[in-house]
N, C-alpha and C positions, 0 to 999 in steps of 0.2 A: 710902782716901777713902770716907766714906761717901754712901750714894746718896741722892739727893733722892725727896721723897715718889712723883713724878711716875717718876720711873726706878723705885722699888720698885715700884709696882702693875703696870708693865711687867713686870718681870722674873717677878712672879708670875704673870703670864698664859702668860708663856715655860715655866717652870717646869708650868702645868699642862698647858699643851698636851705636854709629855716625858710625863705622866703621873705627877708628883707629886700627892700626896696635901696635903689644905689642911693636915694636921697637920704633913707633911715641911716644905711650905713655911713652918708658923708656927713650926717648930725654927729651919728655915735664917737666917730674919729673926728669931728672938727676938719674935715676934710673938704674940698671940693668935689664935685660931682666925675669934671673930669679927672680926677688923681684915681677914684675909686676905678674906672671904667679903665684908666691904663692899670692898676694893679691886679685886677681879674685876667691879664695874659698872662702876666709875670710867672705863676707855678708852673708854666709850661715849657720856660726855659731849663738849658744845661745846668744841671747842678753845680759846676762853678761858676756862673754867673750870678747863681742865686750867694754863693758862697762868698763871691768878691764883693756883692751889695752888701752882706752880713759884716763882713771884716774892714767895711767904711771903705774899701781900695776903691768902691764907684761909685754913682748917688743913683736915689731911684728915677731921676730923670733921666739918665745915661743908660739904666738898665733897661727903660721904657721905652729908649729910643731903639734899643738891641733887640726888644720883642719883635719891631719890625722883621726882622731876619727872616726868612723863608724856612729856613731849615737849623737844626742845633750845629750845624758846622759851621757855619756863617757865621753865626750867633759866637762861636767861639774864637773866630777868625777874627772877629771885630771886637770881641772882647780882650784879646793879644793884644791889638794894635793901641787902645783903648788906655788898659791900664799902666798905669804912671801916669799919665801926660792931663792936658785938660784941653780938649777938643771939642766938649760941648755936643748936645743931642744932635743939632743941624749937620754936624759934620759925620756923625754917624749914620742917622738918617742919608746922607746923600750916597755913602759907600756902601749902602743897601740896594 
């Protein structure tokens, strides 16, 4: 069974705290190096952004561009604006 976006950036945090290396972890996941390094913000987001990546309403690129956010209000500010529509990271990224 494979994991949901929200359980892999989990796991990778698990994974680093053993003392895995981001390379070990982008073998384990078939991942990129950079994918790993954006998913070690992500737990620090609002819990409905972690909750709307879960429920497929946004991708983890979109929720990656949201970690930019300064603060979890912002972060939820642009997650308002965000869901429904497809506006893409760049466009989040710039309203940051």
């Amino acid at each position: 069974m494979a994991l949901t976006p929200v359980q892999e950036i989990h796991a990778y945090g698990r994974m680093r705290v053993t003392g895995a290396s981001v390379t070990a972890i982008a073998r384990a996941f078939a991942a990129t190096e950079p994918h790993v390094y954006r998913g070690f913000a992500l737990p620090n987001l609002p819990a409905p952004v972690l909750d709307a990546l879960a429920a497929g309403e946004i991708s983890f690129g979109r929720v990656a561009a949201i970690a930019v956010a300064s603060d979890g209000a912002l972060a939820l500010e642009v997650l308002a604006t965000e869901r429904g529509r497809d506006y893409g990271a760049s466009w989040i990224i710039a309203r940051l």
